[in-house]
TIFI-601647 format. One record per residue (C-alpha): residue in three letters; x, y, z. Coordinates in nm, 2 decimals, always signed. Example, Ala and Ser with C-alpha at 12.3 -4.5 7.8 and 13.67 -1.06 7.14 Angstrom:
BEGIN
ATOM:resn:xx:yy:zz
ATOM:Ala:+1.23:-0.45:+0.78;
ATOM:Ser:+1.37:-0.11:+0.71;
end
This chain:
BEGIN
ATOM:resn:xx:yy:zz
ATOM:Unk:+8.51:+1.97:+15.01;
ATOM:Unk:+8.43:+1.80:+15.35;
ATOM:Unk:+8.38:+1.45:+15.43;
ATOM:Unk:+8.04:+1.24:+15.54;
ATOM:Unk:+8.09:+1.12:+15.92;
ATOM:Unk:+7.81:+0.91:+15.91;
ATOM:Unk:+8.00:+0.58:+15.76;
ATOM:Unk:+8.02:+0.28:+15.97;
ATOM:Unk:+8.29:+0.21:+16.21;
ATOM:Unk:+8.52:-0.08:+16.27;
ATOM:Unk:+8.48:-0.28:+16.58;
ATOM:Unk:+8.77:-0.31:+16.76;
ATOM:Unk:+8.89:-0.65:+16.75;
ATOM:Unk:+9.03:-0.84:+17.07;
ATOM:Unk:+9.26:-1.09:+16.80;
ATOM:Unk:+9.63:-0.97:+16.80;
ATOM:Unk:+9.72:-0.89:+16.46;
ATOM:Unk:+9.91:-1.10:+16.24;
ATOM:Unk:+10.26:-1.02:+16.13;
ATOM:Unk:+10.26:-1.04:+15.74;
ATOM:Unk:+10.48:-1.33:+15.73;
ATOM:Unk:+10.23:-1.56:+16.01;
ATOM:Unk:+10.08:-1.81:+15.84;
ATOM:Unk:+9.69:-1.81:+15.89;
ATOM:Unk:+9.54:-2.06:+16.08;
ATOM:Unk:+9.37:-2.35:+15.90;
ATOM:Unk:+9.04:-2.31:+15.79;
ATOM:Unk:+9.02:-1.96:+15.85;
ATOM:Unk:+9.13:-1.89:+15.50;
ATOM:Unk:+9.36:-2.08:+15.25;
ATOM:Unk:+9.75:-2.09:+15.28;
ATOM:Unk:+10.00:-1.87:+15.05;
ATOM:Unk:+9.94:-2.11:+14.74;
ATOM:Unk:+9.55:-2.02:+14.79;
ATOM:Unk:+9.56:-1.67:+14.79;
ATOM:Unk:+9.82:-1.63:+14.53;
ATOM:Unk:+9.62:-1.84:+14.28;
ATOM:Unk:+9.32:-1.63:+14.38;
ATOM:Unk:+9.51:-1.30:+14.35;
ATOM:Unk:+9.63:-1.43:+13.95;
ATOM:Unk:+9.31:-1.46:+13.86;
ATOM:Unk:+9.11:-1.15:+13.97;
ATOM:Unk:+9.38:-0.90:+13.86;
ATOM:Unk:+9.37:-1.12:+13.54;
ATOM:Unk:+9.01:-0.96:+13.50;
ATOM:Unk:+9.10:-0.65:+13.60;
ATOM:Unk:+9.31:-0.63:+13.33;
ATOM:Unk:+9.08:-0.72:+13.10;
ATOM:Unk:+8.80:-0.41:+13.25;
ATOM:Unk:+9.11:-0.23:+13.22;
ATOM:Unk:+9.16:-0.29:+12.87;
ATOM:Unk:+8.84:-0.27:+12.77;
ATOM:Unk:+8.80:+0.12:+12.89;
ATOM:Unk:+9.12:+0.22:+12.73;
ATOM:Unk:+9.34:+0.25:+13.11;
ATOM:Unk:+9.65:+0.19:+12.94;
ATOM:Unk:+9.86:+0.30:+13.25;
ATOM:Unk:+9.63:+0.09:+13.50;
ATOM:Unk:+9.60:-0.18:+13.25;
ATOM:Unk:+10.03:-0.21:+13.24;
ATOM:Unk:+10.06:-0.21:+13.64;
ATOM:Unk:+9.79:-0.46:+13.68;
ATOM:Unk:+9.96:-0.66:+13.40;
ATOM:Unk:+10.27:-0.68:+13.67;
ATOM:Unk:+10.11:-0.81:+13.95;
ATOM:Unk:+9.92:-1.07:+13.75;
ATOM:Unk:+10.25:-1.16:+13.62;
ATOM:Unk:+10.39:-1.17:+13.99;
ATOM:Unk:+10.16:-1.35:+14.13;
ATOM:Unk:+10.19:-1.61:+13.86;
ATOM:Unk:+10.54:-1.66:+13.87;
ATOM:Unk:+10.47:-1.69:+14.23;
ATOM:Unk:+10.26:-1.96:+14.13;
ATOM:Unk:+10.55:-2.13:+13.91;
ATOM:Unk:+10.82:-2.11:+14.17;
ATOM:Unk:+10.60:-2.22:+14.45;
ATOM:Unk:+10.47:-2.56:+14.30;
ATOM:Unk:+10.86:-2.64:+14.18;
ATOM:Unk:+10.94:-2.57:+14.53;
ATOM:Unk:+10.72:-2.87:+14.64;
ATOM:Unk:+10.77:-3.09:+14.36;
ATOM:Unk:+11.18:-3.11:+14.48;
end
């Protein structure tokens, strides 16, 4: 089996890259607490698709994150309430 070349390409970007623990800069997108609220609640769905078609296995790893990224939430917003 070969692949398709014809797919688009990436332009090359003249930004450095970020290092994963660089905060992003304001406005561009939202902080830590942002993303991880965002993250809890699509894998949250994706549980449920996964459910719904019988994907135990997938279901069960999705299941984790969502559970991650919640107690992410938890621990973060304790954080900032001491």
């Amino acid at each position: 089996m070969s692949k398709a070349s014809g797919g688009r390409k990436r332009k090359a970007s003249s930004k450095k890259p970020e290092s994963p623990t660089e905060e992003p800069e304001r406005g561009e997108e939202g902080g830590p607490d942002e993303a991880v609220a965002f993250i809890a609640e699509t894998v949250a769905e994706l549980v449920k698709l996964a459910e719904r078609h019988r994907l135990e296995v997938l279901s069960h790893l999705l299941g984790m994150a969502q559970l991650e990224a919640e107690e992410r939430l938890r621990t973060r917003s304790k954080r900032k309430l001491s």
